[in-house]
C-alpha positions as CSV (number, residue, x, y, z in Angstrom):
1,X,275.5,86.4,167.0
2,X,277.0,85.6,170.3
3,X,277.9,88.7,172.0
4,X,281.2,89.2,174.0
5,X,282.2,89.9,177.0
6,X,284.6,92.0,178.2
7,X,287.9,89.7,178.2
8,X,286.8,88.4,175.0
9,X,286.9,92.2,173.7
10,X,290.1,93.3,175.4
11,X,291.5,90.1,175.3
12,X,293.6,90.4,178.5
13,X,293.5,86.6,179.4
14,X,292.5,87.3,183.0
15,X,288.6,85.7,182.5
16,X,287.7,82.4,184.8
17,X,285.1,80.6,185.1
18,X,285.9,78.4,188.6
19,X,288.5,80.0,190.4
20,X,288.8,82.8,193.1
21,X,290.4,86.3,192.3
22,X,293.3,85.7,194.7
23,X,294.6,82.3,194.2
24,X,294.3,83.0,190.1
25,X,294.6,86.5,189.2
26,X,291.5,86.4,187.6
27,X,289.4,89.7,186.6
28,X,286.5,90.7,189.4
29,X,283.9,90.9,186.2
30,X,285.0,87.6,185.4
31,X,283.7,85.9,188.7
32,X,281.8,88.7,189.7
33,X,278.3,86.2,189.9
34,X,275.8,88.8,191.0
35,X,275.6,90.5,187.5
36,X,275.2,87.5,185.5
37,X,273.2,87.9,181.9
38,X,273.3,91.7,182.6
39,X,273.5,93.3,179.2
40,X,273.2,89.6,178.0
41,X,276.8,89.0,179.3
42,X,278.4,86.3,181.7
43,X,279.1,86.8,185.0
44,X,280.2,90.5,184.5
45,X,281.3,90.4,182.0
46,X,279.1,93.2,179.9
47,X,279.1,95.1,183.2
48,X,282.2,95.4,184.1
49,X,282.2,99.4,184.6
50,X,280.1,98.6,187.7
51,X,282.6,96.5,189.1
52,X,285.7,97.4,191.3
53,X,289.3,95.9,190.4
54,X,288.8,95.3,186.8
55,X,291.8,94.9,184.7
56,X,293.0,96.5,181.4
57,X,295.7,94.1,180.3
58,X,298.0,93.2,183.5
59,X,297.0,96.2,185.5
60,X,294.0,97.0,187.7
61,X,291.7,99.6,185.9
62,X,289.9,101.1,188.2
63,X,290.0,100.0,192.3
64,X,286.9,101.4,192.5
65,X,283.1,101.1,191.5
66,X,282.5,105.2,191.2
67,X,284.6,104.5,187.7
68,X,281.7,105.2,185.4
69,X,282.9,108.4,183.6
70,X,286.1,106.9,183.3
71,X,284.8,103.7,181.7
72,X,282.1,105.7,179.3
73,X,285.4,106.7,177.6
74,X,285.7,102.9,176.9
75,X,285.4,101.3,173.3
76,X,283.9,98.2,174.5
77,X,281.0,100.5,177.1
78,X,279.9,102.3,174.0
79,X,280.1,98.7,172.0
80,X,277.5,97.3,174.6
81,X,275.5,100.6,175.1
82,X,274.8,100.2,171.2
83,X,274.2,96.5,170.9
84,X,271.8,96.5,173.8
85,X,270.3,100.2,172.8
86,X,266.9,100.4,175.2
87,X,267.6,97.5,177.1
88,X,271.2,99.0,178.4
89,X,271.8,98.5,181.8
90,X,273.7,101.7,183.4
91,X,276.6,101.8,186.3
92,X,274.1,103.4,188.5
93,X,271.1,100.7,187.8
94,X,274.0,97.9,188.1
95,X,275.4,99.2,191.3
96,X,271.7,99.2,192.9
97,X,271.8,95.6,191.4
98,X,275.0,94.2,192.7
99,X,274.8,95.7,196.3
100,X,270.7,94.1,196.5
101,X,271.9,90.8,195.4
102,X,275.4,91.0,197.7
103,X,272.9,91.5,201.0
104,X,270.1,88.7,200.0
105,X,273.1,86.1,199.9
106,X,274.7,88.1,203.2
107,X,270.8,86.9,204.8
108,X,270.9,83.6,203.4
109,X,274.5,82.6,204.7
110,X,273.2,83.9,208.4
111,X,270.3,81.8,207.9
């Protein structure tokens, strides 16, 4: 059984697959590349309580990544948390993740 992803859950019709955040409006979790197949999902898309700017519906969530108690409240959190069980990645785990990948390809665009 596939497993969804955040906009699939919520269905707020802000997911993209090639476009920027800006010029489209899109969701950060949606584009956000550096937690893709976390939590099985895509792009951030079963992560998205790590990631700043997410939407619910037409209006930003949380502008923030230090959102995690907020988002533990969240139907589709506890839906993941279950459906991965031992293999759950946390905010803290996926913050650690996100800010490692964000400075290797800082490096490789000096390079």
């Amino acid at each position: 059984m596939k497993k969804l992803n955040c906009w699939e859950f919520n269905k707020c019709g802000r997911e993209c697959e090639d476009c920027f955040f800006e010029e489209f409006n899109a969701c950060p979790s949606s584009i956000e590349l550096c937690t893709n197949g976390i939590n099985d999902g895509q792009n951030g898309g079963r992560a998205c309580w790590a990631i700043a700017g997410t939407f619910s519906g037409d209006k930003i969530k949380c502008d923030n990544a230090d959102k995690l108690n907020t988002c533990k409240e969240c139907d589709f959190y506890k839906l993941v948390q279950r459906e991965e069980a031992d293999k759950f990645i946390t905010g803290s785990e996926l913050t650690e993740m996100i800010l490692y990948k964000e400075k290797i390809l800082l490096y490789t665009r000096q390079l």
